[in-house]
N, C-alpha and C positions, 0 to 999 in steps of 0.2 A: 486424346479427346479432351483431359481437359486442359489442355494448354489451349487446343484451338475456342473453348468456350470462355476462358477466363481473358485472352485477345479478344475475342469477339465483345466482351464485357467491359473490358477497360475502351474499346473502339467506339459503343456506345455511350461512355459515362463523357468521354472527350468529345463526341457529337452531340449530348444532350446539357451539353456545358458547352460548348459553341453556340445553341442554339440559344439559351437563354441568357450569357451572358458576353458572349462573342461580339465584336466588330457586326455590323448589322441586323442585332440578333432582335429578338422580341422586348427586351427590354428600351433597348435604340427606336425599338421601331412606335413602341407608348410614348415615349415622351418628343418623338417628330410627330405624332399625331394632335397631341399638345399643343405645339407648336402651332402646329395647324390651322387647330380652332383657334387657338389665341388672334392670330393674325387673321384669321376671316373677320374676327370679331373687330379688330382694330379697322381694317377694310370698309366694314360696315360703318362704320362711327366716320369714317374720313368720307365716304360717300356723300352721307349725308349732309356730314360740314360742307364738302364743294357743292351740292343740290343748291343749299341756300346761301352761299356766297353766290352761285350761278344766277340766282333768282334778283337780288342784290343788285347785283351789276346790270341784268335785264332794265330794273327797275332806272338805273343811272342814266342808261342810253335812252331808255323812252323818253322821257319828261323830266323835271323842274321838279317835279312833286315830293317824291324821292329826297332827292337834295335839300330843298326844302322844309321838308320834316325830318329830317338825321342834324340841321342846323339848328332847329327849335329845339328842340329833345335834347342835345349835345351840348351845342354853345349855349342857348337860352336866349338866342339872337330873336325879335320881332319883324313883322314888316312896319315902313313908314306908314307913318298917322294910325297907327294899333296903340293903344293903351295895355302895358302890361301890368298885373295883377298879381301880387304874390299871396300865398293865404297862409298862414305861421298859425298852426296846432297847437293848443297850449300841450304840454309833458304832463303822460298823464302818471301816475306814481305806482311804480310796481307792485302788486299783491301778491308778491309770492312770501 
């Protein structure tokens, strides 16, 4: 009898050591879950980078507009007969 219960003992310490640190055990299975959220999270952030590159391009195909103001903003390019304006802030001196 107790050979059969001290087997029976060692048969759960080797099951309860499988289980937690075995080949897809529960510790494998926290850090795939990990894993998981990590990359939903990244998923999310890239979604929304392509929404507004989507948006972007929308903006390209429609009009002139678009084009137009990413040249002003970007290059600092004008239209013909505009007068450009530049305004220089004097430095104002640090108070820290």
């Amino acid at each position: 009898m107790k050979l059969l219960f001290a087997g029976l003992l060692v048969l759960l310490i080797i099951l309860q050591f499988t289980l937690w640190f075995g080949e897809g055990g529960l510790a494998e299975v926290r850090e795939l879950q990990q894993q998981i959220e990590q990359q939903k999270d990244e998923n999310v952030r890239l979604s929304e980078r392509n929404a507004a590159l989507e948006a972007e391009v929308k903006d390209f195909k429609q009009g002139l507009s678009a084009i137009e103001e990413r040249a002003r903003n970007e290059l600092g390019m004008i239209k013909e007969g505009e007068t450009f304006f530049q305004i220089i802030e004097p430095d104002k001196p640090d108070t820290k």
